[in-house]
PAMIRO-413481 format. One record per residue: residue number from 0; residue in one letter; x, y, z of N, C-alpha, C in turn. Coordinates in Angstrom, 1 decimal, decimal comma. Example, Ala and Ser with C-alpha at 12.3 -4.5 7.8 and 13.67 -1.06 7.14 Angstrom:
<rs>
+-----+---------+--------+--------+--------+--------+--------+--------+--------+--------+--------+
! num ! residuo !   n_c1 !   n_c2 !   n_c3 !  ca_c1 !  ca_c2 !  ca_c3 !   c_c1 !   c_c2 !   c_c3 !
+-----+---------+--------+--------+--------+--------+--------+--------+--------+--------+--------+
!   0 !       A !   13,2 !   -5,7 !    7,8 !   12,3 !   -4,5 !    7,8 !   13,2 !   -3,3 !    7,8 !
!   1 !       S !   12,8 !   -2,2 !    7,1 !   13,7 !   -1,1 !    7,1 !   12,9 !    0,0 !    7,9 !
+-----+---------+--------+--------+--------+--------+--------+--------+--------+--------+--------+
</rs>
This chain:
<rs>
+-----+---------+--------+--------+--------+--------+--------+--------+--------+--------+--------+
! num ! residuo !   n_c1 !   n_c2 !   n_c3 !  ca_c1 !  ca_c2 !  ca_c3 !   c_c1 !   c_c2 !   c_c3 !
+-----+---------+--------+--------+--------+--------+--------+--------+--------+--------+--------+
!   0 !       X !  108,5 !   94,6 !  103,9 !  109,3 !   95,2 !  104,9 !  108,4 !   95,8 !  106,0 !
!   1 !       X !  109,0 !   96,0 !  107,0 !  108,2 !   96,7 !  107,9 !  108,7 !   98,4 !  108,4 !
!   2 !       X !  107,8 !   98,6 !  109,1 !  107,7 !  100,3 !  109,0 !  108,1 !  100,3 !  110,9 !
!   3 !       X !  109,3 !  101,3 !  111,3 !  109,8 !  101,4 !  112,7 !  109,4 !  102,6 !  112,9 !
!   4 !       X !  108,6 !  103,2 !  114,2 !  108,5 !  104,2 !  114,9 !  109,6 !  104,3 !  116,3 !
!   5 !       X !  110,4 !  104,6 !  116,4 !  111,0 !  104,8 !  117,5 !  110,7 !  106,3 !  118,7 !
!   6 !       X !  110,3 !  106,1 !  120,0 !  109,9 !  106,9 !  120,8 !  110,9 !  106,4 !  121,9 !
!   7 !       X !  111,6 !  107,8 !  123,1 !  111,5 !  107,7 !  124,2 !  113,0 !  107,7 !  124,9 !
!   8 !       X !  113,7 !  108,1 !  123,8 !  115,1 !  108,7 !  124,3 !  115,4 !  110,2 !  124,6 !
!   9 !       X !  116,3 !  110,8 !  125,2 !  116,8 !  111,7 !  125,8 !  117,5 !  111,4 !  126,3 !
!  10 !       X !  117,7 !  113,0 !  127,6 !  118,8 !  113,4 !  127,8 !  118,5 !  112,5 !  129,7 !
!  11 !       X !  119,5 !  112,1 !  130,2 !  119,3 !  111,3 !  131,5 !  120,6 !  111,3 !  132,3 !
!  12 !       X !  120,9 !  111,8 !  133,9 !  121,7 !  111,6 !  134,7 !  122,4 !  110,1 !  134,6 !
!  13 !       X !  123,1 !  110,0 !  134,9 !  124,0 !  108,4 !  135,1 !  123,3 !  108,0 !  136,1 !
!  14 !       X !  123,3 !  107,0 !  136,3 !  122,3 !  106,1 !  137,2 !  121,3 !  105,9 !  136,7 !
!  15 !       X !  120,1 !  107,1 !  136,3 !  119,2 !  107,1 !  135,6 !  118,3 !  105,9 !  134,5 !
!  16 !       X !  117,2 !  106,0 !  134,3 !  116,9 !  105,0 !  133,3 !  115,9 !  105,6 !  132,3 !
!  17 !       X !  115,9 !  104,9 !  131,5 !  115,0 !  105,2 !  130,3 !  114,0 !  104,0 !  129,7 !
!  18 !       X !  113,3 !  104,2 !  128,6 !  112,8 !  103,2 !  128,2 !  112,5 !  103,2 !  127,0 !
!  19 !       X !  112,8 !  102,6 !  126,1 !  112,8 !  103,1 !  124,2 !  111,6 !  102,4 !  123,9 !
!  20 !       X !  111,0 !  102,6 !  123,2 !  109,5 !  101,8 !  122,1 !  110,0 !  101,7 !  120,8 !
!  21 !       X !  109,4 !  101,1 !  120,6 !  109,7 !  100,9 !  118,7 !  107,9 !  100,4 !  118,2 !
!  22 !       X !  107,8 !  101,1 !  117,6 !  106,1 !  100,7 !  116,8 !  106,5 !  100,0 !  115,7 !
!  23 !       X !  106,1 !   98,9 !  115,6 !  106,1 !   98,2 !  114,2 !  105,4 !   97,9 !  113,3 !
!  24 !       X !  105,1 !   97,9 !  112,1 !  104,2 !   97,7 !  111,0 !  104,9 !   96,7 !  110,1 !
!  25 !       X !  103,4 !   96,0 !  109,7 !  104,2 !   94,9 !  108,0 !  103,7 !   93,6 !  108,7 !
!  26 !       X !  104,0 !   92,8 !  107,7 !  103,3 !   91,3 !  107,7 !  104,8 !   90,1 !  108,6 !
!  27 !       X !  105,3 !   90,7 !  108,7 !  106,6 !   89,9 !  108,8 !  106,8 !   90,3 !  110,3 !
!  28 !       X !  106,5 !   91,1 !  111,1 !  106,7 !   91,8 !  112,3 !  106,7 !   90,4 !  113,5 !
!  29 !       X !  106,0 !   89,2 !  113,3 !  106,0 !   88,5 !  114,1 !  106,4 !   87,3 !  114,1 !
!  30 !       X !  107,2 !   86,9 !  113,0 !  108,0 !   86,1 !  112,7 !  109,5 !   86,7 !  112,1 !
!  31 !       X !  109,8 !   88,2 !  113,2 !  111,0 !   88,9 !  112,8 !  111,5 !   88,6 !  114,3 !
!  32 !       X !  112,8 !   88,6 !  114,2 !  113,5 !   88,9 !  115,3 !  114,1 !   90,7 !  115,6 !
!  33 !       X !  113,9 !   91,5 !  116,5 !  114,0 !   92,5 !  116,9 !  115,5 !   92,6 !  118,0 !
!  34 !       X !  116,1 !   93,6 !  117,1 !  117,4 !   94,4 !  117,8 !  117,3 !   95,7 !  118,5 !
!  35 !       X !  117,6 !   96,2 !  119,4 !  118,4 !   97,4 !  119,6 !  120,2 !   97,0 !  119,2 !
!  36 !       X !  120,0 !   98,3 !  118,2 !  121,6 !   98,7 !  117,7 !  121,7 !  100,2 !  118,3 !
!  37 !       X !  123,2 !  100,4 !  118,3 !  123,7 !  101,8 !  119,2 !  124,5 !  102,4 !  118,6 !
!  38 !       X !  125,0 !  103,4 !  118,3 !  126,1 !  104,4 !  117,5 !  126,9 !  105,5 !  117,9 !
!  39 !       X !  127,7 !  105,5 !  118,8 !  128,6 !  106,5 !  119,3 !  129,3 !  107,5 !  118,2 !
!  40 !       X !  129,5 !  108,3 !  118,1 !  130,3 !  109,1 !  117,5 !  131,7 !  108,6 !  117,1 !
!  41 !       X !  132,0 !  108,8 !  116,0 !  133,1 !  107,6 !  115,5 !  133,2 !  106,4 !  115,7 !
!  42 !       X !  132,3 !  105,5 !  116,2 !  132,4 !  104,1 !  116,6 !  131,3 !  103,5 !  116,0 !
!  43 !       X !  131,9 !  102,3 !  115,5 !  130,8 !  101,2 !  114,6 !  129,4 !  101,3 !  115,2 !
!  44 !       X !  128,0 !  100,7 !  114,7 !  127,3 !  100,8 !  115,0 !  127,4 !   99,0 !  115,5 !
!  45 !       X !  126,7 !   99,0 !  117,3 !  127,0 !   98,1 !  117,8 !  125,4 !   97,1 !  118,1 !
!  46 !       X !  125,7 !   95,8 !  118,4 !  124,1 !   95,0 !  118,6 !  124,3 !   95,7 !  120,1 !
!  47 !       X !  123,2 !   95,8 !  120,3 !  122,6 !   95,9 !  122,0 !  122,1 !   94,6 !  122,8 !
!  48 !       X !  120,8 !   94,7 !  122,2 !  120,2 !   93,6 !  122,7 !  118,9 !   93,0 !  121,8 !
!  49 !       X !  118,8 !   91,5 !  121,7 !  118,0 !   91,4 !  120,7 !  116,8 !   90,0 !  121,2 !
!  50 !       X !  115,7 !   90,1 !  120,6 !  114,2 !   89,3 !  120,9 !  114,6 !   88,6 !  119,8 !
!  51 !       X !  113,9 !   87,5 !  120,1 !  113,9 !   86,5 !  118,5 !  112,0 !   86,5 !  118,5 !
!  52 !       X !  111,5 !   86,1 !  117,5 !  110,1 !   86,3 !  118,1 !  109,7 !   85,1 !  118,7 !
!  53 !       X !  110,6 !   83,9 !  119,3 !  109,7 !   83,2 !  120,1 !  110,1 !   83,6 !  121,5 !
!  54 !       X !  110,9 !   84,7 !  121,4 !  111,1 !   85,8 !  123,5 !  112,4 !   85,2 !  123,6 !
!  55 !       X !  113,0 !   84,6 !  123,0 !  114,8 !   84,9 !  123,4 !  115,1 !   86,2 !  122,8 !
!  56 !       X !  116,2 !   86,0 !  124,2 !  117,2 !   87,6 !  124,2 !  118,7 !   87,4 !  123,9 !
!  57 !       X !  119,1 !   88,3 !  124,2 !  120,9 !   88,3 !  123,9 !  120,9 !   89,4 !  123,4 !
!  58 !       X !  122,2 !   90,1 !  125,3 !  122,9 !   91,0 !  125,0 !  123,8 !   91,6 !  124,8 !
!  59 !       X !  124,3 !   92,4 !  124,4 !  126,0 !   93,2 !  124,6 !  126,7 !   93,0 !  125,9 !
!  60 !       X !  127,7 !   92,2 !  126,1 !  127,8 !   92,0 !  127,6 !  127,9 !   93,7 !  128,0 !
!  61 !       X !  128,2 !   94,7 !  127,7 !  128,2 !   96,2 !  128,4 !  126,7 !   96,4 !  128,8 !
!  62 !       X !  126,1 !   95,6 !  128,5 !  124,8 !   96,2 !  129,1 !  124,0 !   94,8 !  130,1 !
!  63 !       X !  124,7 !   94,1 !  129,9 !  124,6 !   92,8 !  130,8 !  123,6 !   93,1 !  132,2 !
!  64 !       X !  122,3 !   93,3 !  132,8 !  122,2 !   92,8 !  134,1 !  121,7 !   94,8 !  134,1 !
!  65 !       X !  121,9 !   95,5 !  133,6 !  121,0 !   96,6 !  132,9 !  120,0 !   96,7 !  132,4 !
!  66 !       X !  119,8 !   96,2 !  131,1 !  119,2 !   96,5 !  130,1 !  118,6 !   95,4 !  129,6 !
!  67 !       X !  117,1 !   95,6 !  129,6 !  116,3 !   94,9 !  129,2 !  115,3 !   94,5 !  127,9 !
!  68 !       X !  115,6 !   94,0 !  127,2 !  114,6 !   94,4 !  125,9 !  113,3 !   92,8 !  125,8 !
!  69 !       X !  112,1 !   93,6 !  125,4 !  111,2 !   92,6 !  125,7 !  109,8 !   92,7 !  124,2 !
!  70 !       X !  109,2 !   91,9 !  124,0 !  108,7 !   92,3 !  123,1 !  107,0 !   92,1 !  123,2 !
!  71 !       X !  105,9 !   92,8 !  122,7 !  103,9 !   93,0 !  122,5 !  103,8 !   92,3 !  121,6 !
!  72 !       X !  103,3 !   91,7 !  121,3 !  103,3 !   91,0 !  119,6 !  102,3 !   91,8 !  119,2 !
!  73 !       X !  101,1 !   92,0 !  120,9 !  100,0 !   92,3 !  120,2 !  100,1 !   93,5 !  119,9 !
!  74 !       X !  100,9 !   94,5 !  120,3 !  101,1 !   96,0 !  120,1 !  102,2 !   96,4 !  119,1 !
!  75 !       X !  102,9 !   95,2 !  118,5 !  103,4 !   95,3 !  117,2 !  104,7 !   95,9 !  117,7 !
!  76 !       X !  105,3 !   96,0 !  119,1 !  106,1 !   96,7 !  120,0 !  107,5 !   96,2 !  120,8 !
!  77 !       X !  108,4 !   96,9 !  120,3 !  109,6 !   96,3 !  121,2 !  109,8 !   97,3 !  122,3 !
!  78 !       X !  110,5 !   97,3 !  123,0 !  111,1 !   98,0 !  124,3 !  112,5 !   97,4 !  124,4 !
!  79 !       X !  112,9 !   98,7 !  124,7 !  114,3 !   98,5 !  125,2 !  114,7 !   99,5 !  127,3 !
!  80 !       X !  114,1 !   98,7 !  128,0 !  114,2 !   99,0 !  129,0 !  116,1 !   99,5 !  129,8 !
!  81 !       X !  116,1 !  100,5 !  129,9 !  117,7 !  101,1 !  130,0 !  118,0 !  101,4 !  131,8 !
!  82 !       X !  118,4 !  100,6 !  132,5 !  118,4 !  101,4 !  133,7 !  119,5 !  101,3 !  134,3 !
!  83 !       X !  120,3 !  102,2 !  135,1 !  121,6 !  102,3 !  135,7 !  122,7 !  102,9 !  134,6 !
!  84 !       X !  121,9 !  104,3 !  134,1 !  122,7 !  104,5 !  132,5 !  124,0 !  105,0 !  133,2 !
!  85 !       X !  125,3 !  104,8 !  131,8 !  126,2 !  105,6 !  132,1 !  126,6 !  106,5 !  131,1 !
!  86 !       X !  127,5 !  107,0 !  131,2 !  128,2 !  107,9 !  130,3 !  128,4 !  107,0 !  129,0 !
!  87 !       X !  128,9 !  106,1 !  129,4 !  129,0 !  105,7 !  128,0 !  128,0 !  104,8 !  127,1 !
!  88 !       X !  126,7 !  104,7 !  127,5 !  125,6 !  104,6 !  126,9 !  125,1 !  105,5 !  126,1 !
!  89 !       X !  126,0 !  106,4 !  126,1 !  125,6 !  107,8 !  125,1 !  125,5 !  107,7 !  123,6 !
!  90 !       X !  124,5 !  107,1 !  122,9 !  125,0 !  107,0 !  121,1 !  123,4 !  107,4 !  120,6 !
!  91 !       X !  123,2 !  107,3 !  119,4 !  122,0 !  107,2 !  118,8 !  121,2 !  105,9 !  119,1 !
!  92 !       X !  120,5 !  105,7 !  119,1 !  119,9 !  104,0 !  119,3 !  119,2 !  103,8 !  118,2 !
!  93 !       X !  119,2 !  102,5 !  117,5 !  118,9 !  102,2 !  116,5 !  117,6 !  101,2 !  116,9 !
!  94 !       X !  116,5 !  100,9 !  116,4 !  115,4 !  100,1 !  116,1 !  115,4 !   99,0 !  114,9 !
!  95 !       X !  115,5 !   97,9 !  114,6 !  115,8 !   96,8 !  114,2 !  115,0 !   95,7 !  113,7 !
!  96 !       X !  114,3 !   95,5 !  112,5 !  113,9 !   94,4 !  112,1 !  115,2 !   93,4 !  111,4 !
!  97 !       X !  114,8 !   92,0 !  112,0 !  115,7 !   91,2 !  111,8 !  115,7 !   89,9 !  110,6 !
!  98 !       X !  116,0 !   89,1 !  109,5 !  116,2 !   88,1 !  109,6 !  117,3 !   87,2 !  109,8 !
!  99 !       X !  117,0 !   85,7 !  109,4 !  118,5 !   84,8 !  109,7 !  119,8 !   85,6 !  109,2 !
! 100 !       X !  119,8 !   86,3 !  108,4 !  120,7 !   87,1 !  107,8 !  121,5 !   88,6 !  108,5 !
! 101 !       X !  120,5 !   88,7 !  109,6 !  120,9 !   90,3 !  109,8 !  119,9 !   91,2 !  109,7 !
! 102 !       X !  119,8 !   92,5 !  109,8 !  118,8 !   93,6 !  110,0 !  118,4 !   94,2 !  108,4 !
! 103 !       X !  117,0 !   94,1 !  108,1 !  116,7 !   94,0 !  106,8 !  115,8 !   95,2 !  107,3 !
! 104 !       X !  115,6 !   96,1 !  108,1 !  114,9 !   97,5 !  108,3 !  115,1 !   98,2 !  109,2 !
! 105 !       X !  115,5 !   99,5 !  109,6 !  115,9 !   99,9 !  110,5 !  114,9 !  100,9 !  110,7 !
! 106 !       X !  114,9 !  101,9 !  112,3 !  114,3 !  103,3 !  112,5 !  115,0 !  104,1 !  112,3 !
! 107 !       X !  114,6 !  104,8 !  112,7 !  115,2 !  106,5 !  112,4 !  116,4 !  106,9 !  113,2 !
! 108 !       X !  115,8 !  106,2 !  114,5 !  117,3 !  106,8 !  115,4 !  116,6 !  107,5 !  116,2 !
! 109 !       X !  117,1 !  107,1 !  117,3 !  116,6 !  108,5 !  119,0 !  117,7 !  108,4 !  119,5 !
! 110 !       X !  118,1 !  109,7 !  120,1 !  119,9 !  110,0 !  120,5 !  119,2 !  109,9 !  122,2 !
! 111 !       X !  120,2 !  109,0 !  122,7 !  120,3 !  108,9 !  124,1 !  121,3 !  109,5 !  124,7 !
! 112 !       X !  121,0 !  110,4 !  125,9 !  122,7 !  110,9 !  126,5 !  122,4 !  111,0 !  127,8 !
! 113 !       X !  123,9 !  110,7 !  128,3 !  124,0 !  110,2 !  129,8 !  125,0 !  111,1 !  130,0 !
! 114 !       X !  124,2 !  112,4 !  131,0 !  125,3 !  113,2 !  131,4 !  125,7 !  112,6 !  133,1 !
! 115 !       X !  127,4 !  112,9 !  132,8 !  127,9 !  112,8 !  134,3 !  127,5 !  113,7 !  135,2 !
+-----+---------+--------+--------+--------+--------+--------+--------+--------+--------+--------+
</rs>
């Protein structure tokens, strides 16, 4: 398994932007595919956007032309680049190791909020 550090959420005006990190550890980190997942209060926890490790993406169309996620191999590091936030970007954000199966490790969670 691998070990998630997540850095770099807060509190941010609408319009605003942010930029999430995830530190990764473990032997599998570079033949994993990486998620951002999101969790609004009462609402399912949702994919964001996701790297495969050969640098394909795919994302939530709500964050379509926004939101960028990119991946360091050499720094063991994903990013989740957030910019033009809105209100409703407001959940916890989740950090994501992936395989063919779905998310086999998660982080801790950094709460993002987009005040109006």
């Amino acid at each position: 398994q691998v070990q998630l550090v997540e850095s770099g959420g807060g509190l941010v005006q609408a319009g605003g932007s942010l930029r999430l990190s995830c530190a990764a550890s473990g032997s599998i980190f570079r033949s994993s595919a990486m998620g951002w997942y999101r969790q609004a209060p009462g609402k399912e926890r949702e994919l964001v956007a996701r790297v495969t490790s050969g640098g394909s993406t795919n994302y939530a169309d709500s964050v379509k032309g926004r939101f960028t996620i990119s991946r360091d191999n050499a720094k063991n590091t994903v990013y989740l680049q957030m910019n033009s936030l809105k209100p409703e970007d407001t959940a916890v954000y989740y950090c994501a190791a992936e395989d063919s199966l779905g998310p086999i490790d998660w982080g801790q969670g950094t709460q993002v909020t987009v005040s109006s």
